[in-house]
C-alpha atoms as a printed R data frame, in Angstrom:
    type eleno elety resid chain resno      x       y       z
1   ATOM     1    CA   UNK     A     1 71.191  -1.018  45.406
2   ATOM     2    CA   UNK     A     2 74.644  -0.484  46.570
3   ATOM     3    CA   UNK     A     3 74.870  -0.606  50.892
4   ATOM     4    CA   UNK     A     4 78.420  -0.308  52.277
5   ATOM     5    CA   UNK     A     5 79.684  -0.923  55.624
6   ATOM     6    CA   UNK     A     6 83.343   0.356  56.569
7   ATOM     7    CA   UNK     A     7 84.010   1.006  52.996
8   ATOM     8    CA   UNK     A     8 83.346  -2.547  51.687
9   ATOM     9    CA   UNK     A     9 80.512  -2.892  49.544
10  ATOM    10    CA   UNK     A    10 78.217  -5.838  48.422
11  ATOM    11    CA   UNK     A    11 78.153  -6.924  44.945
12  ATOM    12    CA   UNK     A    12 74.928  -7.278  43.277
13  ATOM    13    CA   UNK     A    13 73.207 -10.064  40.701
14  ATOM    14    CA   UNK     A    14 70.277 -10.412  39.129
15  ATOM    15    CA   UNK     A    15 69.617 -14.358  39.777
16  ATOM    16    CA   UNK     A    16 65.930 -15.145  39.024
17  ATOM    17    CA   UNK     A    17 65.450 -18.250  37.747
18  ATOM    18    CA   UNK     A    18 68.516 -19.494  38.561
19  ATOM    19    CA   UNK     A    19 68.419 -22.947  39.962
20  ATOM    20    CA   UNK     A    20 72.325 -22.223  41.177
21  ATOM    21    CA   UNK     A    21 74.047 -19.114  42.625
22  ATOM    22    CA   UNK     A    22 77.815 -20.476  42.419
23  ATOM    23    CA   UNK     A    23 79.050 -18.900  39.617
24  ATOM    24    CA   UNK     A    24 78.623 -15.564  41.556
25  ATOM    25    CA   UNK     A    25 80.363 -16.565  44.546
26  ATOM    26    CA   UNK     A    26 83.231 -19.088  42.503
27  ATOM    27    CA   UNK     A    27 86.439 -18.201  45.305
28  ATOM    28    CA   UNK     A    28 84.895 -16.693  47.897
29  ATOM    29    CA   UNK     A    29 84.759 -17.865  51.232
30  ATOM    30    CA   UNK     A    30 83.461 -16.153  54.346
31  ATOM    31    CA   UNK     A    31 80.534 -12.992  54.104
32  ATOM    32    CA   UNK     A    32 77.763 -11.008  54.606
33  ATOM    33    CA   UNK     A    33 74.742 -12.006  51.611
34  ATOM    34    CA   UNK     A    34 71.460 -10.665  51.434
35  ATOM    35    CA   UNK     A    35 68.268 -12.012  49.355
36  ATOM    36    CA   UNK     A    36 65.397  -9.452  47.466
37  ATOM    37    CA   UNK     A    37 62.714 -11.475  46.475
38  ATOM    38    CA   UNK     A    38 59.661 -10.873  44.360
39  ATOM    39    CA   UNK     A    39 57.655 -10.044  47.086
40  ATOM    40    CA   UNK     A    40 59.807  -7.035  48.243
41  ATOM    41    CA   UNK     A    41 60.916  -8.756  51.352
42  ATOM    42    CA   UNK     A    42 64.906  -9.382  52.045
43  ATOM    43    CA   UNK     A    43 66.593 -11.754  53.832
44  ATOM    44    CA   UNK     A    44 70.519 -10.942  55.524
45  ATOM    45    CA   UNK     A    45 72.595 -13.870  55.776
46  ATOM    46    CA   UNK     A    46 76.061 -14.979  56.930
47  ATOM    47    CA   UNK     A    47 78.196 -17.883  55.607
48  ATOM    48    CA   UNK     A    48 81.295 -19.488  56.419
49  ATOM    49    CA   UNK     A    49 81.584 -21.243  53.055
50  ATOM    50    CA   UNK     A    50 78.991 -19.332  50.494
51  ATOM    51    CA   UNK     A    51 79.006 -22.790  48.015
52  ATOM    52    CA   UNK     A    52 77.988 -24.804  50.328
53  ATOM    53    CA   UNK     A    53 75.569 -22.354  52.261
54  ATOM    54    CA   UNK     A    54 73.251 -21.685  49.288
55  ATOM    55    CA   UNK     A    55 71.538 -24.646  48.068
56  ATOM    56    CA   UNK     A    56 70.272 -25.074  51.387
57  ATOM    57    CA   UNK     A    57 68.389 -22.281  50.806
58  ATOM    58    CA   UNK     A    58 67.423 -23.237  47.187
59  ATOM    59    CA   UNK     A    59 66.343 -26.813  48.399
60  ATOM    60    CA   UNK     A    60 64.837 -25.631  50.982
61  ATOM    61    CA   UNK     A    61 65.780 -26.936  55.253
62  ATOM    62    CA   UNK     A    62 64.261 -27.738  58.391
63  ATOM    63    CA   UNK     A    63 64.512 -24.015  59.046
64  ATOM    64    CA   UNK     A    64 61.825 -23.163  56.061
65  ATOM    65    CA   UNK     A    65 60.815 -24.340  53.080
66  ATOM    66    CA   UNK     A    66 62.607 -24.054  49.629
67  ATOM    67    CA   UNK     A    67 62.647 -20.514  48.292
68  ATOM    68    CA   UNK     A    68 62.545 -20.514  44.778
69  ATOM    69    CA   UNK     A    69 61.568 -16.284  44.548
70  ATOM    70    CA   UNK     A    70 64.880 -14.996  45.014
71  ATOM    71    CA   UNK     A    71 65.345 -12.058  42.905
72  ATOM    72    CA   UNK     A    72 68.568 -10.469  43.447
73  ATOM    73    CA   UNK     A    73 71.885 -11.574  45.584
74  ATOM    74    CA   UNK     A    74 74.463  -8.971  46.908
75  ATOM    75    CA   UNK     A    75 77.432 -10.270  48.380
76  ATOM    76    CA   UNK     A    76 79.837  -9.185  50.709
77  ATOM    77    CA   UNK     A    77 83.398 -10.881  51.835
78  ATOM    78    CA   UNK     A    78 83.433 -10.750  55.762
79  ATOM    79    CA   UNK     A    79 86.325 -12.191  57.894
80  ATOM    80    CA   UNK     A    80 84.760 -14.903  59.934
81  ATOM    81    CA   UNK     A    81 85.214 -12.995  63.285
82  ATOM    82    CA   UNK     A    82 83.263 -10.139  62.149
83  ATOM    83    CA   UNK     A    83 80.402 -12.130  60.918
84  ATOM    84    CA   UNK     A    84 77.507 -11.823  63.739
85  ATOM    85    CA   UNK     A    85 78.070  -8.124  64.389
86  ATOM    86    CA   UNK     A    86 77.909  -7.681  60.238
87  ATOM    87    CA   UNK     A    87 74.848  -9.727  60.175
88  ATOM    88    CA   UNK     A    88 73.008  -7.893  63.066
89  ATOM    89    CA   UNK     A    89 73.948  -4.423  61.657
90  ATOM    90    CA   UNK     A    90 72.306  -5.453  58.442
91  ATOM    91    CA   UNK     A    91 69.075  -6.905  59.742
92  ATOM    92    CA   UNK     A    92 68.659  -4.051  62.030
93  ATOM    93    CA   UNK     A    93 69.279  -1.465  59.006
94  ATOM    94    CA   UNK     A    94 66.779  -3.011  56.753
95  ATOM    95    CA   UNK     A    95 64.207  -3.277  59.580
96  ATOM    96    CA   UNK     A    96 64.353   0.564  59.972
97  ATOM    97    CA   UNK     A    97 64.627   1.172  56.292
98  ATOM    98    CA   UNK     A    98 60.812  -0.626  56.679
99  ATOM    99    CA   UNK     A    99 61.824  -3.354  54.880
100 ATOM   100    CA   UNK     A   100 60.044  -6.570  55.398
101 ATOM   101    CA   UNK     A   101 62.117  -9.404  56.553
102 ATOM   102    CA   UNK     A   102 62.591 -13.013  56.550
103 ATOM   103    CA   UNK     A   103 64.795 -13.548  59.471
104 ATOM   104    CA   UNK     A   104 64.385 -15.092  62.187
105 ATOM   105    CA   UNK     A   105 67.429 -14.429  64.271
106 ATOM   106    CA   UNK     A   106 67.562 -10.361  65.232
107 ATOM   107    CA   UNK     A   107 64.470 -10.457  63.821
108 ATOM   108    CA   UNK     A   108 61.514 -11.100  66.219
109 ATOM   109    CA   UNK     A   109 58.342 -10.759  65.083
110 ATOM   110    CA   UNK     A   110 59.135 -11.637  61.744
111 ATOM   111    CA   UNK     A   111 56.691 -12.318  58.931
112 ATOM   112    CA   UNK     A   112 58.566 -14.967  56.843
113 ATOM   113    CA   UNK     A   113 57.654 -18.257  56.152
114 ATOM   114    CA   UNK     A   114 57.412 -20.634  59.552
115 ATOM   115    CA   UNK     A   115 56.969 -23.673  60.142
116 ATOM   116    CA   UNK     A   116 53.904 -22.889  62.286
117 ATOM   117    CA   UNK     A   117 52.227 -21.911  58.839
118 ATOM   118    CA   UNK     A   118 51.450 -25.677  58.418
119 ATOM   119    CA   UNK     A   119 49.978 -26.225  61.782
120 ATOM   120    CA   UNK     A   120 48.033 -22.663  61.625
121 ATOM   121    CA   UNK     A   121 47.005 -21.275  58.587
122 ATOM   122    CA   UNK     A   122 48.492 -17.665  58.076
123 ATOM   123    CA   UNK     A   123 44.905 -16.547  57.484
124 ATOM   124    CA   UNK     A   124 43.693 -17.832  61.132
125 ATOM   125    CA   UNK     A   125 46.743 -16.772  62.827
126 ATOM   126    CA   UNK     A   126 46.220 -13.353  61.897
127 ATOM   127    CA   UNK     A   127 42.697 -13.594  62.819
128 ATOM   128    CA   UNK     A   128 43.571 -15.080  66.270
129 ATOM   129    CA   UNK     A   129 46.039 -12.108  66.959
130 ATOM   130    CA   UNK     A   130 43.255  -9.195  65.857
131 ATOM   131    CA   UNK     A   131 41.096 -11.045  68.178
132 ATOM   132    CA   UNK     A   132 38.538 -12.315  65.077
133 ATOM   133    CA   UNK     A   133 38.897 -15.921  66.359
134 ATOM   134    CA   UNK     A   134 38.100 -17.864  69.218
135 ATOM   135    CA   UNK     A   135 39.481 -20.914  70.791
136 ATOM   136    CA   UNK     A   136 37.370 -24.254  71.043
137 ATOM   137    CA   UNK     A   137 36.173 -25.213  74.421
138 ATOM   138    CA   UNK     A   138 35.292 -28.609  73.832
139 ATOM   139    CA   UNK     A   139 38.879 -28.906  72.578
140 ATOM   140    CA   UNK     A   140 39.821 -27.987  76.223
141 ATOM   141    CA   UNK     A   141 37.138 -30.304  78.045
142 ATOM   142    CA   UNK     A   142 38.670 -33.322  75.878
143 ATOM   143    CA   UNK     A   143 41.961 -32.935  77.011
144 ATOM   144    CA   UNK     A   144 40.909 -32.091  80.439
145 ATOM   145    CA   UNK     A   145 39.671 -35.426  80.819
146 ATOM   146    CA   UNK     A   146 42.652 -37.077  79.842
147 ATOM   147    CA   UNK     A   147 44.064 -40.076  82.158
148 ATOM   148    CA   UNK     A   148 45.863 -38.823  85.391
149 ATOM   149    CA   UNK     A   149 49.461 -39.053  85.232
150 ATOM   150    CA   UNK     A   150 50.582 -38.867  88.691
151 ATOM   151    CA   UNK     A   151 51.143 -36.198  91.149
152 ATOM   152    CA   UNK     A   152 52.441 -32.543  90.876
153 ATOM   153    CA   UNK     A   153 55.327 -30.966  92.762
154 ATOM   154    CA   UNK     A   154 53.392 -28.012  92.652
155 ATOM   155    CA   UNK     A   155 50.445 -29.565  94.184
156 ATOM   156    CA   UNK     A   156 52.714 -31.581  96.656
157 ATOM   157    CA   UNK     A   157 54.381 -28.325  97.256
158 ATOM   158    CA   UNK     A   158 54.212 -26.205 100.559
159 ATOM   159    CA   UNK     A   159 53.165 -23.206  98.754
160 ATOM   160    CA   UNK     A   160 51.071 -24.897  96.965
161 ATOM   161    CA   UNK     A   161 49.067 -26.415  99.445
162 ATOM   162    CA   UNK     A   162 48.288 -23.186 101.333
163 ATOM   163    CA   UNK     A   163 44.701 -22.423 100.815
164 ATOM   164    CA   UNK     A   164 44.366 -19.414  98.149
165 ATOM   165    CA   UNK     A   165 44.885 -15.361  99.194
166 ATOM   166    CA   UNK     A   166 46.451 -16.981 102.501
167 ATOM   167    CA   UNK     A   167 42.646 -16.993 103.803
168 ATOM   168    CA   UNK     A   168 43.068 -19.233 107.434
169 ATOM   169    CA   UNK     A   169 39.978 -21.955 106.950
170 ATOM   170    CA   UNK     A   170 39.565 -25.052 107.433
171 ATOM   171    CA   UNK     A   171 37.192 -25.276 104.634
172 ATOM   172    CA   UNK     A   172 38.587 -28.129 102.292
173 ATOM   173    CA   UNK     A   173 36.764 -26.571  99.370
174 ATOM   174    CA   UNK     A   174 38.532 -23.815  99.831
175 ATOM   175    CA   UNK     A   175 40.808 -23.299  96.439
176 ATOM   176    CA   UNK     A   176 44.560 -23.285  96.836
177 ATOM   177    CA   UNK     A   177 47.504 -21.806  95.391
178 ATOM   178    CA   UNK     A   178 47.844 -24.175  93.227
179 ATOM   179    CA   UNK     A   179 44.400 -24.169  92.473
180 ATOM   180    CA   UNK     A   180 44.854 -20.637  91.827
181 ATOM   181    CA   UNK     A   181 47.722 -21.061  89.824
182 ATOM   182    CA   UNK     A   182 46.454 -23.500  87.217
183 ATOM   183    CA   UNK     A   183 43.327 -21.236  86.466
184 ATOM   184    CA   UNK     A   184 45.777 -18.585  85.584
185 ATOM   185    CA   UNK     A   185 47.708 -20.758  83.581
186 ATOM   186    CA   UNK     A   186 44.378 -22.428  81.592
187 ATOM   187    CA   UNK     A   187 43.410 -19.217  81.010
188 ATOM   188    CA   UNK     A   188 46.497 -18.288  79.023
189 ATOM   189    CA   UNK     A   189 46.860 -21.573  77.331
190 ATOM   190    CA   UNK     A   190 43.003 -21.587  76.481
191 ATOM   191    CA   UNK     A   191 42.916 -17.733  75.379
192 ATOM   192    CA   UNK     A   192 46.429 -16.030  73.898
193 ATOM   193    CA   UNK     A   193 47.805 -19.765  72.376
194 ATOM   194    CA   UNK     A   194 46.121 -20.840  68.992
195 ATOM   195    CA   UNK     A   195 45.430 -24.636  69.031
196 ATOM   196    CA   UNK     A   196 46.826 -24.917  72.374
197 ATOM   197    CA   UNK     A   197 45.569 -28.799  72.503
198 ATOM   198    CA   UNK     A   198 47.117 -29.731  69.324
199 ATOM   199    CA   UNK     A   199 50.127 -28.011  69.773
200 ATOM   200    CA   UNK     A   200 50.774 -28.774  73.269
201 ATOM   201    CA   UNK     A   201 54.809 -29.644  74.086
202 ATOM   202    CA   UNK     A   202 55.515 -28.665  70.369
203 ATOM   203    CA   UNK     A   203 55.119 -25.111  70.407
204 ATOM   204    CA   UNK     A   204 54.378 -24.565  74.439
205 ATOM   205    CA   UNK     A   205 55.477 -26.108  77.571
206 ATOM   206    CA   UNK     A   206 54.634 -26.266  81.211
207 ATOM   207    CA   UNK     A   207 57.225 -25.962  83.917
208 ATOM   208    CA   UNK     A   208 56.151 -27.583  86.869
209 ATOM   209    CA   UNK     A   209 58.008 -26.153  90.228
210 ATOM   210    CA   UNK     A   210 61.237 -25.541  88.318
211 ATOM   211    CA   UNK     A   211 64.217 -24.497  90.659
212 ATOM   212    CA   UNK     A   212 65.353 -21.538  88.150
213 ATOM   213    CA   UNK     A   213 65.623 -18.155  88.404
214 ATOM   214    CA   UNK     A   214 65.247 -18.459  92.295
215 ATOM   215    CA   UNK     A   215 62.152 -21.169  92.066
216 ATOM   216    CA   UNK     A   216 58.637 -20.529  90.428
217 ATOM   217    CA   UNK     A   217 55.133 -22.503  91.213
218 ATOM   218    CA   UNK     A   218 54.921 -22.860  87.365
219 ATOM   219    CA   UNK     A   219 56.339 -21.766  83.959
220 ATOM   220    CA   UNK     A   220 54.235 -21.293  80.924
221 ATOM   221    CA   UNK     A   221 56.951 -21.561  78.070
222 ATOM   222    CA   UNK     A   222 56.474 -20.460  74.703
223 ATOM   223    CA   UNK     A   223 58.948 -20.815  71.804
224 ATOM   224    CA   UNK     A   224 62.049 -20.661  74.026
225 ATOM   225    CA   UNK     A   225 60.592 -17.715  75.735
226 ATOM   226    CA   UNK     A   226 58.252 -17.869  79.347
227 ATOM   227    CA   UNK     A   227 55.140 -15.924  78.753
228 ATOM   228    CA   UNK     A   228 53.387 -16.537  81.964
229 ATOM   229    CA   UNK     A   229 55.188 -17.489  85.381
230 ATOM   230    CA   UNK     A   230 54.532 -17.562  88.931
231 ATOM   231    CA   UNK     A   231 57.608 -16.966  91.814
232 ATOM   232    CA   UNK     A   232 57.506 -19.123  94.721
233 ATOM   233    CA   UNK     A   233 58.041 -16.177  97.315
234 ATOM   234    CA   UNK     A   234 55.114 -13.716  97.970
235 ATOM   235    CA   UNK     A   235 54.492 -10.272  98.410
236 ATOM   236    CA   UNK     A   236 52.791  -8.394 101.499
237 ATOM   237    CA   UNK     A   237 49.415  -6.494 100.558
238 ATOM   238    CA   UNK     A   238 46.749  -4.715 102.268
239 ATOM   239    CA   UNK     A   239 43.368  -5.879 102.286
240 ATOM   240    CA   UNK     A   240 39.939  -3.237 101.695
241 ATOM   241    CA   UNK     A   241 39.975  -3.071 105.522
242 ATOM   242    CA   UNK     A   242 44.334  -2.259 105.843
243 ATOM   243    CA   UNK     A   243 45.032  -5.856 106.991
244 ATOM   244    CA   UNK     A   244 47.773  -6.962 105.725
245 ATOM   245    CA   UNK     A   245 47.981 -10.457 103.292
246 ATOM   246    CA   UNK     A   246 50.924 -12.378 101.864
247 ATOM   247    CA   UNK     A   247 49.870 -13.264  98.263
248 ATOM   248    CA   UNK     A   248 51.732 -14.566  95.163
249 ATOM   249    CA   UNK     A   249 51.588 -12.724  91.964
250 ATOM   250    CA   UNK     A   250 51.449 -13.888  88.216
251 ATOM   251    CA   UNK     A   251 53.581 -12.672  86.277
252 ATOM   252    CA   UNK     A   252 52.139 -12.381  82.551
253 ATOM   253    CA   UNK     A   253 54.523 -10.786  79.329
254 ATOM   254    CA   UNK     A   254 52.633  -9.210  76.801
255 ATOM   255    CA   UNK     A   255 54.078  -7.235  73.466
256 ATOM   256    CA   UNK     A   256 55.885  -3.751  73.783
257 ATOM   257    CA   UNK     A   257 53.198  -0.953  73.902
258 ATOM   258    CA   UNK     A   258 50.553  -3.000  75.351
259 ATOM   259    CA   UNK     A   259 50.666  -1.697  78.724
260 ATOM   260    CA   UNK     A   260 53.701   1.347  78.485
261 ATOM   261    CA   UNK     A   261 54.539   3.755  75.953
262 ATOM   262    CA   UNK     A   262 58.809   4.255  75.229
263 ATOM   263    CA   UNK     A   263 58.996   2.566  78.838
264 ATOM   264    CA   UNK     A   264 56.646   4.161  80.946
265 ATOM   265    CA   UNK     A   265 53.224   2.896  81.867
266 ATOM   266    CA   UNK     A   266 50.404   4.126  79.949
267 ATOM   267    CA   UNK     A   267 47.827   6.888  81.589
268 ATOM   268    CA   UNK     A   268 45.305   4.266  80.262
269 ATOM   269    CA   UNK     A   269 46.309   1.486  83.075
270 ATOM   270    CA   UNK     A   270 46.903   3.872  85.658
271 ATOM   271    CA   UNK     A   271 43.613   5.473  85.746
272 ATOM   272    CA   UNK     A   272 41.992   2.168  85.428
273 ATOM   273    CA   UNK     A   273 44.002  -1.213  85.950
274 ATOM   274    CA   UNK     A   274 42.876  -4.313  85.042
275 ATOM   275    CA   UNK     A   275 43.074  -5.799  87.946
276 ATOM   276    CA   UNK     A   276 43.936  -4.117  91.819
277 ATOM   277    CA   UNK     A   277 46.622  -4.153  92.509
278 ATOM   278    CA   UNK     A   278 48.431  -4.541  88.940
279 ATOM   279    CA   UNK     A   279 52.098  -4.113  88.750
280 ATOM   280    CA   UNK     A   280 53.709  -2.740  85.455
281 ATOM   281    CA   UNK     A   281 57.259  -3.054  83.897
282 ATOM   282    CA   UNK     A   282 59.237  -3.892  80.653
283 ATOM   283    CA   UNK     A   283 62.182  -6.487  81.216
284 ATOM   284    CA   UNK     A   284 63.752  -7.336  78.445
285 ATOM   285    CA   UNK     A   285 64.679 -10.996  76.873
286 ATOM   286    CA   UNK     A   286 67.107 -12.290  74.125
287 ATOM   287    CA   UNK     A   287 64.109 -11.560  71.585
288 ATOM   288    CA   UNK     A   288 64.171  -7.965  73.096
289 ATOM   289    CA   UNK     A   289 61.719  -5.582  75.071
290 ATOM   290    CA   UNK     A   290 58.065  -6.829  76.204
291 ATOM   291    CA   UNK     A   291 55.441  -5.711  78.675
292 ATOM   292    CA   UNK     A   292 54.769  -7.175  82.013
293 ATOM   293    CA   UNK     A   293 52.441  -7.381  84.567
294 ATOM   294    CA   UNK     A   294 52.211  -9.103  87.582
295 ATOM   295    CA   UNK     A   295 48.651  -9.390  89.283
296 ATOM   296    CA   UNK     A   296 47.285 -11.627  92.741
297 ATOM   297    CA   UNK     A   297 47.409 -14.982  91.651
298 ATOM   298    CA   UNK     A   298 44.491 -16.294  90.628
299 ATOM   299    CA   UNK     A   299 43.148 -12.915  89.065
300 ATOM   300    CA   UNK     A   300 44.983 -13.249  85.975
301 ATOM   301    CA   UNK     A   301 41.544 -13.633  83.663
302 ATOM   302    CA   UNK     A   302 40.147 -10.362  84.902
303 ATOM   303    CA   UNK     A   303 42.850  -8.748  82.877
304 ATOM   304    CA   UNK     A   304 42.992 -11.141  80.496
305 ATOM   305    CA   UNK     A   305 39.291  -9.841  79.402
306 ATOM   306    CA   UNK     A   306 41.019  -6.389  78.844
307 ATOM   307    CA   UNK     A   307 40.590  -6.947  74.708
308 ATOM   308    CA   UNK     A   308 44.333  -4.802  74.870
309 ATOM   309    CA   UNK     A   309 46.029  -7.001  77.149
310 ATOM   310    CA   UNK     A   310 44.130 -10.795  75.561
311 ATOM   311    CA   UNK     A   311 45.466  -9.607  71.903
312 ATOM   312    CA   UNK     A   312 48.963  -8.374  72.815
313 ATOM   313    CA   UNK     A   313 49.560 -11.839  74.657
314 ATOM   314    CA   UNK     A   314 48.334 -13.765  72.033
315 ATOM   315    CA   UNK     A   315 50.670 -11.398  69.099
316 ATOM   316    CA   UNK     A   316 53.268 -12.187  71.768
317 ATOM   317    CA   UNK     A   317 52.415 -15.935  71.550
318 ATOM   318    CA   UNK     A   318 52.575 -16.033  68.003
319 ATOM   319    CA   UNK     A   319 55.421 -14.004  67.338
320 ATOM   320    CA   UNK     A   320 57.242 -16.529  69.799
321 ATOM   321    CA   UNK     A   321 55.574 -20.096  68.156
322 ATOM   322    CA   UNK     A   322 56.426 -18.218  64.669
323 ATOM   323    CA   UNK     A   323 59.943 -17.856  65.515
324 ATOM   324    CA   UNK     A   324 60.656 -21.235  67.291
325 ATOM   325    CA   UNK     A   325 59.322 -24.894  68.430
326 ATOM   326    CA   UNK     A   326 59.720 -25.433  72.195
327 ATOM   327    CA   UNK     A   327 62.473 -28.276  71.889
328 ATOM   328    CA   UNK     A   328 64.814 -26.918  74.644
329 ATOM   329    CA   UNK     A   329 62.016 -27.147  77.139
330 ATOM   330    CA   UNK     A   330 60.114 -30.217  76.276
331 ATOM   331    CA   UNK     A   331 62.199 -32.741  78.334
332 ATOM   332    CA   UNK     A   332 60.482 -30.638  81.710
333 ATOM   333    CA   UNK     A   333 57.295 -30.448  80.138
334 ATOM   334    CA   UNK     A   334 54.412 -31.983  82.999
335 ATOM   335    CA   UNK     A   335 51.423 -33.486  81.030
336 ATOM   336    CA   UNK     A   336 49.978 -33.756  84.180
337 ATOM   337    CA   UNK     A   337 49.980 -30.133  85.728
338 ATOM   338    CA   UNK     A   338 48.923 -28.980  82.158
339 ATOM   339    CA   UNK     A   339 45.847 -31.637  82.308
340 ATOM   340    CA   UNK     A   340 45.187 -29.727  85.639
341 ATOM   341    CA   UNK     A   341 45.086 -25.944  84.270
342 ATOM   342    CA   UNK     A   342 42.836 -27.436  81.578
343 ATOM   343    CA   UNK     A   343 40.626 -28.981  84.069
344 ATOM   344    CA   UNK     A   344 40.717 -25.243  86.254
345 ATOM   345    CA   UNK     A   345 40.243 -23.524  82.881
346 ATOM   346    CA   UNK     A   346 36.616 -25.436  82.664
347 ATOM   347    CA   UNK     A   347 35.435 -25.490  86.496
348 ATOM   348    CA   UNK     A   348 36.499 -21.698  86.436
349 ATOM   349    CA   UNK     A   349 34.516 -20.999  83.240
350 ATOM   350    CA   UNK     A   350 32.083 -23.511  83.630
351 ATOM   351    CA   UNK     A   351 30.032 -23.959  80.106
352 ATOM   352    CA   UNK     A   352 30.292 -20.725  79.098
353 ATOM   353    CA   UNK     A   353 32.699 -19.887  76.441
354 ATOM   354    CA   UNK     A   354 34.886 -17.065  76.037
């Protein structure tokens, strides 16, 4: 196959087998390169220096393992200052050509090789995400009796503090925001992330009160990207009875097309929310487009037993753990606050499982 792009074209090789590709690139220096292998999928690179760029790929990186089922190379010289828009263009052409990628970069949602493979079998993760699976309670009641490791902010916090749906008691059994905030949170990290014990502050993170983005309660991070948050400020509702009450809402991302179609919210979740009152939008990230709703705090695993909603969080979760370790985030990561929504997750569900 021949592609061109502004009348330059890649050159093509047949290099099965081949346990070196630098006799097909011998003087060149910057480009565009793109892998077929047996399997049918592609891969779209970009190099700076195409001898030294290969064997990484051969011998395989921290980035994936060795690929030794390259079929076919094409080649294309680039200037070095055109080399990101080149390699988006390409990826984004193949992808709607249907082709089946190994990219991870303009690629989200990719199905290459991850390093998550070795953690989750391919097999189970694709259970997990058609909802075949289940997680393991006891793994949950384990680690929510690990040691306590001092104090939250979010507990400490004002907001926090402030007993749950702004009710005005005195009861001191009366649940709290924060109470209500780490149920929601252990029922995302319990539900939508596969392994969540093992893989806790590797592939997932919890923010506790970070200052960002205008200050949250609580950040559920996965990958690089937040799947479940909670703003400090509230919002002003009306009760059954038209009283008004100041409540704060979680704020939960799901795939594109969970909860809208092109953009605009499905009939589906407008006849019958999940929860009332659920909020609906699509912000977009870096890794593109998703689905979000925010709902009262606290609420969050009424909709969470919508079977639409629990399996696009948890393709959302794996797309993101697929495509990228939490390292960015792990320095902010509180063992502590997450040892709380695990300990929520089980007084909220008490023995049953899900």
């Amino acid at each position: 196959m021949s592609t061109t792009f502004n009348e330059r074209s890649f050159d093509s090789y047949d290099v099965q087998n081949r346990s070196s590709f630098a006799p097909f690139v011998y003087g060149r220096t910057s480009g565009i390169y793109i892998f077929e292998f047996t399997n049918g999928q592609y891969y779209v690179g970009q190099t700076k220096n195409f001898a030294r760029r290969f064997p990484a790929h051969l011998r395989g990186s921290s980035h994936h393992p060795p690929w030794s089922d390259i079929s076919r190379l094409m080649v294309m010289d680039a200037d070095p200052a055109d080399l990101d828009a080149l390699e988006a263009h390409f990826i984004e052409a193949y992808k709607n050509q249907g082709h089946s990628l190994r990219n991870k970069v303009f690629n989200f949602g990719f199905e290459g090789p991850s390093r998550l493979d070795g953690d989750v079998p391919i097999i189970e993760q694709e259970h997990w995400a058609n909802g075949v699976s289940d997680y393991d309670i006891e793994d949950i009641r384990h680690a929510a009796d690990r040691p306590v490791e001092g104090r939250t902010k979010l507990h400490q916090s004002p907001e926090g503090k402030l007993p749950w749906l702004a009710e005005d008691t005195t009861d001191e059994t009366w649940p709290t925001v924060a109470d209500a905030v780490c149920a929601d949170l252990g029922e995302v990290i319990a539900r939508a992330i596969p392994e969540a014990v093992e893989l806790e502050s590797i592939y997932w993170t919890l923010s506790d009160y970070p200052s960002t983005v205008g200050g949250r309660l609580a950040t559920l991070n996965v990958g690089v990207v937040e799947v479940l948050y909670v703003p400090r400020h509230t919002v002003e509702l009306k009760r059954v009875d038209g009283t008004p009450v100041d409540v704060h809402l979680s704020c939960l991302n799901t795939t594109e097309g969970t909860l809208t179609d092109e953009g605009v919210i499905q009939d589906r979740w407008i006849q019958d929310p999940p929860v009332v009152p659920t909020f609906i939008d699509s912000p977009t990230y870096r890794i593109g487009p998703v689905d979000r709703m925010a709902v009262p705090t606290g609420l969050l695993g009424q909709a969470l037993d919508q079977p639409e909603i629990l399996q696009g969080v948890r393709k959302l979760c794996l797309d993101l753990m697929r495509s990228n370790q939490s390292g960015i985030f792990r320095r902010w990561h509180s063992r502590e606050l997450t040892r709380r929504a695990y300990e929520e997750h089980i007084l909220v569900t008490g023995s049953d499982e899900h």
